[in-house]
C-alpha positions in Angstrom: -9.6 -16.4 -5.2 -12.0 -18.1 -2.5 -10.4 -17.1 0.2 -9.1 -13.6 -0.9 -12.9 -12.6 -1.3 -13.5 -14.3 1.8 -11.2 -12.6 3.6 -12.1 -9.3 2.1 -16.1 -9.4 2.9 -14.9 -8.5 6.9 -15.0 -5.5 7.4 -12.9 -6.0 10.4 -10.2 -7.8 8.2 -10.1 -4.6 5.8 -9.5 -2.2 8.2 -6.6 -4.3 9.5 -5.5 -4.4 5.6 -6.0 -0.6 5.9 -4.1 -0.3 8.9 -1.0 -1.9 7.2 -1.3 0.3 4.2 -1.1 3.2 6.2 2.0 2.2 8.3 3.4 -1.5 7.3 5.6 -3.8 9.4 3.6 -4.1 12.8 3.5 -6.2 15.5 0.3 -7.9 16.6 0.0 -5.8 19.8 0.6 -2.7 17.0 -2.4 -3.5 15.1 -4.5 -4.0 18.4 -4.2 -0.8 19.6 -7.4 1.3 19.3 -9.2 -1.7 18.0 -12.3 -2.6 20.2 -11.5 -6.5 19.2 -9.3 -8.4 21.6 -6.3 -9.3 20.9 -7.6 -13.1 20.2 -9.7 -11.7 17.4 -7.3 -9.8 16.2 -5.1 -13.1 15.6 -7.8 -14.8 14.4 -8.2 -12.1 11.9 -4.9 -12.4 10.6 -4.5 -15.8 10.3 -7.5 -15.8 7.4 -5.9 -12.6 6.0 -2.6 -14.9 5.9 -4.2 -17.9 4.5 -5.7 -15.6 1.3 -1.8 -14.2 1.3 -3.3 -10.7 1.8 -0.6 -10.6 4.7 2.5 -12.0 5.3 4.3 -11.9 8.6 8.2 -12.2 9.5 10.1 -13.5 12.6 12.0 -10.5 14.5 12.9 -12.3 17.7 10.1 -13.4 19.4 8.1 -10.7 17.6 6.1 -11.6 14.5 6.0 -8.7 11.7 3.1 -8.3 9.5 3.3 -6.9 6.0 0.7 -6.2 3.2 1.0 -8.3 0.6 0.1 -7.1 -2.7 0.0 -10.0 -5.3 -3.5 -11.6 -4.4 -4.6 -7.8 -5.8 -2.5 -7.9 -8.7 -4.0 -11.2 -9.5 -7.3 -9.8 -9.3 -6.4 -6.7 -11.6 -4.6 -9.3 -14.4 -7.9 -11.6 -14.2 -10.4 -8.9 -14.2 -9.3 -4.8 -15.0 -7.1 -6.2 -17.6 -10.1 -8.3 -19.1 -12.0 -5.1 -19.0 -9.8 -2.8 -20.7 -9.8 -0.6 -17.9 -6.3 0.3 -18.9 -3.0 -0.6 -17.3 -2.2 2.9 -15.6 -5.4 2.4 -13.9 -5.0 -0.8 -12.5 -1.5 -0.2 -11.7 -2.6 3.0 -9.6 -5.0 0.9 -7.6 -2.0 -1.6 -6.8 -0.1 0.9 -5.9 -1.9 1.8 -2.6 -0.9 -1.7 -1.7 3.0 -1.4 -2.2 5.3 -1.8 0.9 5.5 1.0 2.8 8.0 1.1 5.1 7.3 4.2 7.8 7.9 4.6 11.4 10.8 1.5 11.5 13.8 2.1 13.2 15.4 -0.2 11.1 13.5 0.2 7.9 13.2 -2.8 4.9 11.3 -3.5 1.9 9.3 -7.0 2.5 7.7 -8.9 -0.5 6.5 -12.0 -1.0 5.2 -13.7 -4.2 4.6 -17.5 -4.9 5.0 -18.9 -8.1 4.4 -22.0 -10.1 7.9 -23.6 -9.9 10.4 -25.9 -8.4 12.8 -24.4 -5.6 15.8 -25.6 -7.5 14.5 -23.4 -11.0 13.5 -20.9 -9.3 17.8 -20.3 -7.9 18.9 -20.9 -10.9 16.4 -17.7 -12.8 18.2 -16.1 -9.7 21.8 -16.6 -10.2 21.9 -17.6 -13.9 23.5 -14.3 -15.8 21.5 -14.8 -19.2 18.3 -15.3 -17.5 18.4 -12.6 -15.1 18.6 -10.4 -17.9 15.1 -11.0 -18.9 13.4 -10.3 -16.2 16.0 -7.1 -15.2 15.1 -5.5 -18.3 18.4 -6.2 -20.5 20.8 -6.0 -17.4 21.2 -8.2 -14.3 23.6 -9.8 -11.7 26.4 -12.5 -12.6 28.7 -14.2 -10.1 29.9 -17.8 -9.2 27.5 -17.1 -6.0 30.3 -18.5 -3.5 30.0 -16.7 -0.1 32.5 -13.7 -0.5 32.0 -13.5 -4.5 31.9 -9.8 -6.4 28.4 -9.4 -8.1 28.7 -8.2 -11.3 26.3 -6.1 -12.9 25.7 -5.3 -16.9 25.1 -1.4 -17.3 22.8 -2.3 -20.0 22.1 -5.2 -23.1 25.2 -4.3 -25.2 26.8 -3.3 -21.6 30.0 -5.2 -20.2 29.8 -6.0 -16.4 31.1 -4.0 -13.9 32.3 -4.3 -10.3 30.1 -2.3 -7.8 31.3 -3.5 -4.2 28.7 -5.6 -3.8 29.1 -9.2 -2.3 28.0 -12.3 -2.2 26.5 -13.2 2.0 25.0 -16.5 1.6 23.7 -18.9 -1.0 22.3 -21.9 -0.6 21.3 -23.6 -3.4 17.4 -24.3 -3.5 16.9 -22.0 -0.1 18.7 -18.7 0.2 20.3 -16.3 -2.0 21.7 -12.8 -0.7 24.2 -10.4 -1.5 25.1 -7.1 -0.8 23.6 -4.1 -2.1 25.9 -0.9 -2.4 24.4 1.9 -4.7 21.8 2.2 -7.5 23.2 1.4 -11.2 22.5 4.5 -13.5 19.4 3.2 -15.0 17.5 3.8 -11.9 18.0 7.0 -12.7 13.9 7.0 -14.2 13.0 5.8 -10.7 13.3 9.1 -9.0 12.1 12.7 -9.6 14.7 14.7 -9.3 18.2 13.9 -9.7 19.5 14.9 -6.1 17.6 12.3 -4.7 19.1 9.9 -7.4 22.0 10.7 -6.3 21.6 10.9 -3.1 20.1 7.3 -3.1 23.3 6.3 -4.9 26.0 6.5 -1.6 23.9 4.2 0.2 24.4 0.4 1.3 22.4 -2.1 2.0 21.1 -5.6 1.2 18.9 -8.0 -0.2 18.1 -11.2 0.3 15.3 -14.2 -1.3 14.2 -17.2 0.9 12.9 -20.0 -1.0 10.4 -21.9 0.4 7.7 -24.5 -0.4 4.3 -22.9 -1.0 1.5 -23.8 2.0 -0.6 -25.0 -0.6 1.4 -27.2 -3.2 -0.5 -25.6 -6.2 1.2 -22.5 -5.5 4.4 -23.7 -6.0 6.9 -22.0 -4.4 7.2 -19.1 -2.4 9.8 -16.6 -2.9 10.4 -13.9 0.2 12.4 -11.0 -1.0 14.1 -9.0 2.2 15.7 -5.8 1.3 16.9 -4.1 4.2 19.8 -1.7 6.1 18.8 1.3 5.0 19.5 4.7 6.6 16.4 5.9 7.4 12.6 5.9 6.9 13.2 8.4 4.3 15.6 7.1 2.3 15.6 7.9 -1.1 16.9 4.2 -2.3 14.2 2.6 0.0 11.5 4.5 -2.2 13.2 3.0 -5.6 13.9 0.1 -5.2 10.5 -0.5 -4.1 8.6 -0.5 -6.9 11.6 -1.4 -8.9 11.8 -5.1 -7.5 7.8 -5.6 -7.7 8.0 -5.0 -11.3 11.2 -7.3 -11.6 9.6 -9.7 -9.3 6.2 -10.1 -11.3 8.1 -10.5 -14.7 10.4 -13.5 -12.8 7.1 -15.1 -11.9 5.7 -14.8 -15.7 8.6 -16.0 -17.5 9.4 -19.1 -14.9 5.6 -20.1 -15.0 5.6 -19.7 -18.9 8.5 -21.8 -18.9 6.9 -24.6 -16.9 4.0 -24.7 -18.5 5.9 -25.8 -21.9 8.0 -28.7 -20.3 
């Protein structure tokens, strides 16, 4: 918490933060332009927004992405708002603003990172374990034997039987990596979207997501869990805007249940 007030008394650091709200995914030299700070500054900037985990930043070549990072906020909402009774809709709404956006990409993705109080080997096995993944899906979830060309399975619901939906399994690596293929929304996203054209429109799509385990910077944090979910059509597509929000609230329920879990051993 030191370092996220820290980093958020700059004003300089918050318009950065602001910057990435408005359009996230950019490239230092991105975030520089218009900026009366030099381009040292700028990095210097980062680098404390990174260390509070207000940003998090991605490899593309020899280019390094930068994303908003919303945990750190919903951290602050859970100790504080909640504490406060200022109501879950409201804190929710002011979380919201910090959600990946994912405009003016050519090759748009949804970036998210989130560390939690675990071991990298528990932490794959709440990812490919079928019971589990229930939990934290919401009474439905993936089940495979997670070998490298493998159908994914998916339960249409708690009383559901699981069904093949062309998707595939890409790579796993115990401990490290998991990712599979990602072919169309199941029928309980329908809530996601407003209308039911863009449901459905969401629904021909393909793409696919991937998590990269790694240890936490700090040790305290555990581990930390990088959740890629990209090859989408466009800027504008309809399953980039649902699945967005879907896999925060997926995400943030993983991260409660394994930490409850550890804190009983």
């Amino acid at each position: 918490m030191d370092d996220v007030f820290r980093a958020l008394a700059d004003a300089s650091r918050r318009r950065l933060l602001d910057r990435l709200r408005a359009r996230n995914g950019q490239t230092l030299r991105e975030l520089c332009e218009g900026l009366a700070m030099s381009r040292q500054a700028v990095s210097k900037h980062l680098a404390v927004l990174e260390t509070a985990r207000l940003v998090t930043s991605v490899r593309r070549g020899r280019e390094k992405i930068h994303y908003l990072n919303p945990v750190p906020i919903q951290e602050l909402s859970e100790r504080w708002i909640d504490k406060y009774e200022r109501g879950r809709l409201d804190a929710l709404g002011r979380l919201k603003c910090g959600l990946e956006e994912q405009l003016a990409m050519e090759k748009p993705e949804f970036v998210y990172v989130i560390y939690i109080r675990t071991t990298p080997e528990r932490l794959y096995k709440a990812l490919t374990d079928a019971e589990f993944a229930q939990e934290y899906f919401g009474g439905w979830g993936p089940m495979s034997d997670w070998k490298v060309g493998s159908p994914v399975l998916w339960k249409m619901g708690p009383d559901g039987a699981y069904e093949d939906l062309g998707q595939a399994v890409i790579e796993a690596v115990p401990g490290r990596k998991l990712a599979y293929t990602w072919h169309r929304l199941l029928p309980m996203h329908r809530q996601l979207f407003d209308t039911e054209g863009e449901f459905e429109r969401a629904r021909t799509e393909q793409s696919q997501v991937a998590f990269d385990i790694q240890p936490a910077e700090t040790p305290a944090l555990g581990v930390k869990l990088t959740i890629t979910h990209d090859g989408f059509d466009s800027v504008d597509s309809e399953m980039l805007k649902g699945v967005s929000d879907g896999w925060v609230m997926i995400l943030s329920t993983l991260k409660t249940l394994l930490e409850r879990e550890d804190g009983a051993r």
